[in-house]
N, C-alpha and C positions, 0 to 999 in steps of 0.2 A: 400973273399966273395964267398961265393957258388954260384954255377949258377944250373940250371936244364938242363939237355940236354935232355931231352924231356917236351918241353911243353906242357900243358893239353888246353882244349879250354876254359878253364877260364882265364886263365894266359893272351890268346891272346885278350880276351874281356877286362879284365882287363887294358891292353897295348893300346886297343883301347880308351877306355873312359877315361886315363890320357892323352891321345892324343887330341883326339874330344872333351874333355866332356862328355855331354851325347846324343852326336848328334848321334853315330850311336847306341844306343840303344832306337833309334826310336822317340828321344824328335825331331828332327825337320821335319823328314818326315810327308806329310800331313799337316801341319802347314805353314800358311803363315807369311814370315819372309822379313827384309829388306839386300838390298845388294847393294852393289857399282859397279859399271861400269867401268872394268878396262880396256875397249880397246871395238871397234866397227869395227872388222871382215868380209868383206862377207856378209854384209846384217842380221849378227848376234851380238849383244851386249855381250862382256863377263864380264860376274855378278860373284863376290865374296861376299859371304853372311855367310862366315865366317868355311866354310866346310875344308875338306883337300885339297880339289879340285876346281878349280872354273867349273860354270856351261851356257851354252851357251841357249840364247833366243831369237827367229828370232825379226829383229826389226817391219815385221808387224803387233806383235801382239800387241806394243806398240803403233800403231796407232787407230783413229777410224773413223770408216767411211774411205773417203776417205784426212782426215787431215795428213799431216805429222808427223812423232814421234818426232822431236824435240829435239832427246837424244846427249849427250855428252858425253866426259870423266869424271868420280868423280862424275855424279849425280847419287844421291842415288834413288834405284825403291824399290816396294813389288813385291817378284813373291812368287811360290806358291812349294812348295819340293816336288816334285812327290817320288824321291830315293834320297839317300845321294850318291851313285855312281854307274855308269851303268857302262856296258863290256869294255867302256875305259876309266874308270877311272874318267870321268866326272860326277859332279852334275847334276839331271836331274830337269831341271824347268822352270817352266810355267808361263807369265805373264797372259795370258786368264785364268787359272785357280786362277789366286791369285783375277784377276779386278772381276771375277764371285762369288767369294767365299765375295769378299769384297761387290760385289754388292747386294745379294741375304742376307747378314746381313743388308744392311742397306735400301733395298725394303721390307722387311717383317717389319721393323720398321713405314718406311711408309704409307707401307699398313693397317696396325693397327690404323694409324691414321687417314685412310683416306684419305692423300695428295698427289698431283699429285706430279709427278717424270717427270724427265728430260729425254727423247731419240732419237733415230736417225731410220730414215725409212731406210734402208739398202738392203732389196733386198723382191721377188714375190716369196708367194708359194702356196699351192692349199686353195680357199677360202679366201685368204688375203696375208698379208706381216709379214715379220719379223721386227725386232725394238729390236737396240741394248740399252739396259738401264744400260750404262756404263759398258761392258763385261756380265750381263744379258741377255740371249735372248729370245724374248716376243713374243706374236701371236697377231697380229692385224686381225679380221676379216675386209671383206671388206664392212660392214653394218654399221662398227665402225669406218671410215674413216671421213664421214663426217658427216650432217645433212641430205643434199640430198646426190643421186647418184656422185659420181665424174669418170668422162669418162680416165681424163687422170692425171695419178696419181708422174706423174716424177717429175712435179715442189716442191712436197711434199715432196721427199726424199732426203738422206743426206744432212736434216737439221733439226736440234736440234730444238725440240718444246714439250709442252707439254702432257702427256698422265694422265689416270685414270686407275689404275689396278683394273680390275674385280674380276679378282679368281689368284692363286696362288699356286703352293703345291710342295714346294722344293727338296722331297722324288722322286718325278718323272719329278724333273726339269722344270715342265710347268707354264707358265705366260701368261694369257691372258687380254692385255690392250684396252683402248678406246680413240681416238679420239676424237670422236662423244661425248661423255658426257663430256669432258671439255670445247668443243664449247657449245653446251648446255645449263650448267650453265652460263656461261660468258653472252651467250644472254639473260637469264632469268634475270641476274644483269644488263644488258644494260638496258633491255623492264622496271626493275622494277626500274629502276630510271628514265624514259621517260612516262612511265604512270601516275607517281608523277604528272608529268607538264598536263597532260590532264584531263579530267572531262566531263562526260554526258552532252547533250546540248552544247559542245564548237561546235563551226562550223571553220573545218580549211583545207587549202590545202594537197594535196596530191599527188602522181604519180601514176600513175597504173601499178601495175607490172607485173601483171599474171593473164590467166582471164581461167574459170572453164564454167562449163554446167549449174553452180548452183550460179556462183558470182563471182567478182574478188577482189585481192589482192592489198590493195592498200599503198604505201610506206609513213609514216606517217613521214619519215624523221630519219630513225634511228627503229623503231618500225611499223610492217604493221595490217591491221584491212583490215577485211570481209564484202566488202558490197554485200550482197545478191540482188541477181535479181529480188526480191519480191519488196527491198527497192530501186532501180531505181526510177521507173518512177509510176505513179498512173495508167497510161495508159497501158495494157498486153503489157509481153516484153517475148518472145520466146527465145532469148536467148541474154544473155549479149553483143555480140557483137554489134547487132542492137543497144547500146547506144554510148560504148566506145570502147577503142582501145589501146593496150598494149602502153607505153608513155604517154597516155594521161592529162593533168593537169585538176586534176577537185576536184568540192567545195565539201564537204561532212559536213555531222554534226556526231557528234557520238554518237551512237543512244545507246552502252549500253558498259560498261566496266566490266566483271568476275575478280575482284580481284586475286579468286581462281587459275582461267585458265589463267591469264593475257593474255583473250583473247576482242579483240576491236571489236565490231559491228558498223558499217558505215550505214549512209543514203543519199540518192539522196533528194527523192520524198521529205522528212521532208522539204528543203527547199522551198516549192513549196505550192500555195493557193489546201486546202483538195476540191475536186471537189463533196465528198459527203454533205460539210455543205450544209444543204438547201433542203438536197435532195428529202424530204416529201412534201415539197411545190411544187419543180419543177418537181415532177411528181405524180400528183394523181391517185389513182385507176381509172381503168375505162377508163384514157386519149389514146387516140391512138398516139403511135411514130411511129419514123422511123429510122432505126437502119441497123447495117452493123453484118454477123456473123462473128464471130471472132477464136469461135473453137469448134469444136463437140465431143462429148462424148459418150458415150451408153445410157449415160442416159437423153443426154438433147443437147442442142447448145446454147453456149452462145454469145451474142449479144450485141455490143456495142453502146450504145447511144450517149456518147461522150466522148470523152478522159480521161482514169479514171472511169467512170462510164459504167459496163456492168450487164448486168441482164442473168439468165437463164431462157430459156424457156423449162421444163418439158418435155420429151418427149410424156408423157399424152398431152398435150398442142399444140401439134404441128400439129395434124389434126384430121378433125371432120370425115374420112372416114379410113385412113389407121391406122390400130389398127396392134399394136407387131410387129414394123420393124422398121430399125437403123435407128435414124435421117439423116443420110448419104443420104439414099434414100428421104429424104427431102427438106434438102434445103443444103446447098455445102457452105464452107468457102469463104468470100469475098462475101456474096451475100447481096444483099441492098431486107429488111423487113418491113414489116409494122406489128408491136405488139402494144397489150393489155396489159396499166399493171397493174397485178394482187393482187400483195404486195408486200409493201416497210416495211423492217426493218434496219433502219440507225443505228443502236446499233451494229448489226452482216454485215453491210456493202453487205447487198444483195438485189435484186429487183427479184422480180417473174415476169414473163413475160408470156402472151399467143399468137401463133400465128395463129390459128386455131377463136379466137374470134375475129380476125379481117378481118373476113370472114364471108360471110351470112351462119348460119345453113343450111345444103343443106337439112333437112329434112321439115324446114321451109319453103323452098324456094319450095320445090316440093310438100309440104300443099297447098302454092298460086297459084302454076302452074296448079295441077292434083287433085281437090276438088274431096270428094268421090262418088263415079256414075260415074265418066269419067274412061275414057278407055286409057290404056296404052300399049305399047307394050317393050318391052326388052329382052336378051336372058338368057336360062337358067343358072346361075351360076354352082350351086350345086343340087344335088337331095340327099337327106337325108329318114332315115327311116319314118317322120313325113311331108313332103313337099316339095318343090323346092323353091329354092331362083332365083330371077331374078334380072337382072343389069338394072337399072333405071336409068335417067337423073340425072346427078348432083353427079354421083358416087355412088349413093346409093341401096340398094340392096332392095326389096320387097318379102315378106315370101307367097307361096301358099300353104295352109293346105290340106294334100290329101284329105282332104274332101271336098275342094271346087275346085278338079280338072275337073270331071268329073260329069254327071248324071246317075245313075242306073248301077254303078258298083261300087265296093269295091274300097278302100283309095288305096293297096297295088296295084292292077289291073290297076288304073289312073295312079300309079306313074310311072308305068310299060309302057308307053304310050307316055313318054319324057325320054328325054336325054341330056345331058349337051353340050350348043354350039347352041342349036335350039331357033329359033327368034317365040316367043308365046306374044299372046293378052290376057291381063286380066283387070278388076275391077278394082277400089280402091274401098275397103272394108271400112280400118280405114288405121288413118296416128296418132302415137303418137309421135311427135318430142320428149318430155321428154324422153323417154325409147328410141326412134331413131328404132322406129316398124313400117316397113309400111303392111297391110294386105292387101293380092290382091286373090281375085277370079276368074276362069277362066270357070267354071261353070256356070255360070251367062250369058258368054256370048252367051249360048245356047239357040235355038229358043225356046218363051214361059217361058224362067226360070225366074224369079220377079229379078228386078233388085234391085241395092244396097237402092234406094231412098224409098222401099216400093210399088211399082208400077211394074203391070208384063210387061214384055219384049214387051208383044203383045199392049201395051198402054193402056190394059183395064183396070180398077179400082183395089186396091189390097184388095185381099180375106182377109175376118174376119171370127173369129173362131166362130163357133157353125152355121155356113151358111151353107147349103143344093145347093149344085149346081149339073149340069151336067155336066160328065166326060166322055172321051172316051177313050177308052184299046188302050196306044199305046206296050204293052209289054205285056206278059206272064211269070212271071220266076217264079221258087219254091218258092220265099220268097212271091211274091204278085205280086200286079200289078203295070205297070209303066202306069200312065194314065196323060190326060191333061183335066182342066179345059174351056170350051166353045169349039168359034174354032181355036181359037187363042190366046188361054189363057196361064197361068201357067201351066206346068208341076207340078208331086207330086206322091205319091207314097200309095198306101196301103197294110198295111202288110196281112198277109198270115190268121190271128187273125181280122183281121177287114174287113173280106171279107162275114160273115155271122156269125148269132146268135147261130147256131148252128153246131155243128161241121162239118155234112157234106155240108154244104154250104159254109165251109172255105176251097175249095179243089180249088187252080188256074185255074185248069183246065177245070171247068168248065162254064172257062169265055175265050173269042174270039178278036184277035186285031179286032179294030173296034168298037166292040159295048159299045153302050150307057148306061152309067146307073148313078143314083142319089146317094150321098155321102157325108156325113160332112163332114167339116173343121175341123179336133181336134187340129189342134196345124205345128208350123212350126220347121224346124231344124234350124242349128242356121248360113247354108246360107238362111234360109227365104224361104226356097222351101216347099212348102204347104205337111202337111200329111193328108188325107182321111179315113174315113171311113165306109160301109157298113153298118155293126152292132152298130156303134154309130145312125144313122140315122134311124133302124128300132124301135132301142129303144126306142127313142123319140117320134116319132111315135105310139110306145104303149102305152107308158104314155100317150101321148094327146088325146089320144081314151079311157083309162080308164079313165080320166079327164073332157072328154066328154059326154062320153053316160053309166059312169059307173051309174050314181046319177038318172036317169032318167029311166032308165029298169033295179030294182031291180030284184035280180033273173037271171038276164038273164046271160051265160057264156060269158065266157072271149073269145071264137070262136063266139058266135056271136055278141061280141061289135065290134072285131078287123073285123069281116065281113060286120059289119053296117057301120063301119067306112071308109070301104075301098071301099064300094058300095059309099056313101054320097061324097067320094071322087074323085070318075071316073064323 
């Protein structure tokens, strides 16, 4: 037989795989394969798995968690063929790479279906834990741990329990599992076979487990339900504690079950007599109570009548003087009230309240005190482009129009004359409680000025229009004259036009304080201060002398009637 003395590297590949088979042309590299355990080493198992060589794998990787391996001689494992032989001659292989290879076929099978897998919490990394799923290794975030928070997480770990895998993508080896959503469902399957047993309107005990700003939690026995703070008590409840108390054993009825949300709505109060039945009868419009405040608003303070039943009182309603400020400055929580009530609607479970009508109108009151002609004093509030206001008894404010500040000078020149903080005497003019208007003149209270009743200041009789009196010049000014009636009569005024008939006899200056002279009445202002006339009164005069002696001396001039007339008259 020939031989070759130089072999070619086919020859030796050839030599190899009537040797191996076809193991070193790559059929079992990369391939998970099974092998037997022919000796346990050093803390290393040596596996024969049918190579030219046997190959050595540490025994921890045949552990999990912290379980012992449990390995022997003759039992048969799967590892995984990294190389068919390394620099000495050893098979190189991996039991973590066969349990991963194996596990990661039969997670992706799971996953496909949806079904929870079996793993171990094993060790902390940033954001969460790892979790072996059978040589698998997974990301638990630390959200997906539990339902709530869990502070201390050791009791949890290396121990096999159930997970949900989220996401997966074997290409870059990452698995991220859940915790949390396998508790999850289990409780939604607990709650949905305990709701079964329950029904709206059951009335049954409970525990209180946890209690909120808004309601507490109460332990149904396996399933918890929300009784809201609303549903307490009929009577205001500020905050859950003022009823109950984490432990507590207490009756509830169940006031609404969400199929959807398998969420329970709990009631207190439902067990309890409704304190609104009746409520139209026990309190009429109109009735005056007595009432404690309970809590204030911006817009109102509400007021309790009796336990369960409270009404709001408007903050329109709350006083007949202080207009646009916070009921705060009113009346103070815990304070004992006397209201008005206003309106009852027992449908929407509200009562109107006033506490202002259970109070005398102060502008009523100061109609019966200060009838108009009396004389009041107060100080000035405010001074405006149009009048001063002054502060009156009873809190109320009284209007002086610049035109009834003064006599014989202009509105802006009176106003000009006061100041806000100064204690002044005036009038009552008019009082209209409706509108809440009281009119005060200060005018008036000038020697001679006609007071408010009709009647001048001096007690003499009050002047009628189209009467001829005597007057005397207590002024000179460009517009006319400031004169008074007798000698202790009304003041009043003639304009600059009704000083003569003709032009140059309408010149002021040609008249003198002091002196006397005769004048209608044409008409008052609308403080009742009399206006005069000159020219009104010559007129008249002329008429009643053409009237007179026109009809009798035909012919005769109009200078010698008004001369016959005025001779007949001296």
């Amino acid at each position: 037989m020939a031989t070759t003395a130089n072999p070619t590297r086919d020859d030796f590949a050839a030599l190899l795989d009537e040797t191996l088979g076809s193991a070193a042309s790559g059929g079992f590299e990369g391939r998970v394969v099974k092998g037997t355990i022919t000796a346990i080493e050093n803390d290393k198992a040596v596996i024969d798995v049918g190579l030219k060589s046997e190959g050595r794998v540490a025994l921890r990787e045949f552990a999990q968690g912290n379980q012992p391996h449990g390995l022997k001689v003759g039992d048969e494992v799967e590892v995984y063929v990294d190389r068919v032989e390394n620099s000495d001659g050893e098979a190189m292989l991996s039991r973590d790479r066969a349990r991963r290879e194996a596990a990661w076929d039969k997670l992706e099978g799971e996953f496909g279906e949806g079904k929870r897998v079996e793993g171990v919490i094993f060790g902390r990394v940033k954001g969460g834990f790892t979790v072996d799923l059978d040589g698998a290794v997974a990301f638990l975030p630390g959200s997906q741990v539990d339902i709530r928070p869990v502070r201390d997480v050791q009791p949890l770990m290396d121990m096999p329990q159930p997970f949900q895998i989220l996401k997966m993508d074997r290409r870059r080896g990452n698995i991220v599992v859940s915790r949390r959503a396998v508790l999850e469902e289990t409780r939604a399957e607990q709650r949905s076979g305990l709701i079964q047993n329950l029904s709206e309107g059951q009335v049954i005990d409970g525990v209180v487990k946890n209690i909120t700003d808004y309601g507490a939690f109460v332990d149904l026995g396996g399933i918890d339900g929300l009784l809201h703070v609303t549903d307490m008590s009929y009577k205001r409840v500020n905050h859950p504690s003022e009823v109950i108390t984490i432990g507590d054993t207490v009756r509830v009825q169940i006031v609404r079950i969400n199929q959807d949300t398998q969420r329970i709505s709990l009631g207190m109060k439902q067990l309890e007599s409704d304190p609104w039945d009746g409520v139209v009868a026990k309190y009429p419009i109109s009735a005056k109570l007595h009432g404690v405040v309970t809590n204030i608003t911006e817009y109102g303070a509400f007021v309790e009548l009796e336990p369960g039943i409270e009404g709001l009182v408007h903050v329109s309603e709350m006083s007949w003087t202080k207009k646009n400020v916070h009921p705060g400055k009113i009346v103070s929580t815990s304070q004992e009230v006397d209201v008005i009530v206003l309106e009852v609607d027992s449908d929407k479970r509200r009562i109107s309240l006033g506490l202002k009508q259970a109070q005398q109108n102060p502008w009523e009151a100061f109609a019966e005190k200060h009838p108009v002609g009396s004389t009041v004093e107060g100080e000035v509030k405010n001074a405006t482009e149009f009048g001063l206001f002054i502060g009156l008894d009873g809190d109320v404010d009284g209007m002086v129009h610049m035109s009834d500040i003064a006599w014989g000078i202009s509105g802006e020149d009176a106003l000009a004359l006061h100041r806000k903080g100064e204690q002044v005497n005036a009038v009552v003019l008019d009082v209209d409680v409706e509108k809440e208007r009281i009119s005060l003149g200060m005018k008036q209270l000038e020697k001679g000025a006609p007071a408010a009743g009709g009647v001048s200041a001096g007690g003499g009789s009050a002047l009628r229009r189209g009467e001829v009196v005597t007057v005397t010049v207590l002024e000179v000014r460009d517009g006319g004259l400031e004169v008074q009636a007798g000698e202790d009569g009304a003041t009043g005024f003639i304009k600059r036009s009704d000083l003569g008939r003709d032009r140059d006899e309408q010149r002021p200056d040609r008249f003198q304080v002091g002196q006397k002279l005769d004048a209608e009445v044409i008409g008052f202002d609308r403080s009742k201060k009399p206006n005069f006339s000159i020219k009104a009164r010559q007129l008249r005069e002329e008429k009643e002398a053409v009237e007179q002696y026109g009809s009798s001396d035909a012919g005769a001039s109009l200078g010698d009637i008004l001369g016959a007339a005025l001779k007949n008259r001296s």
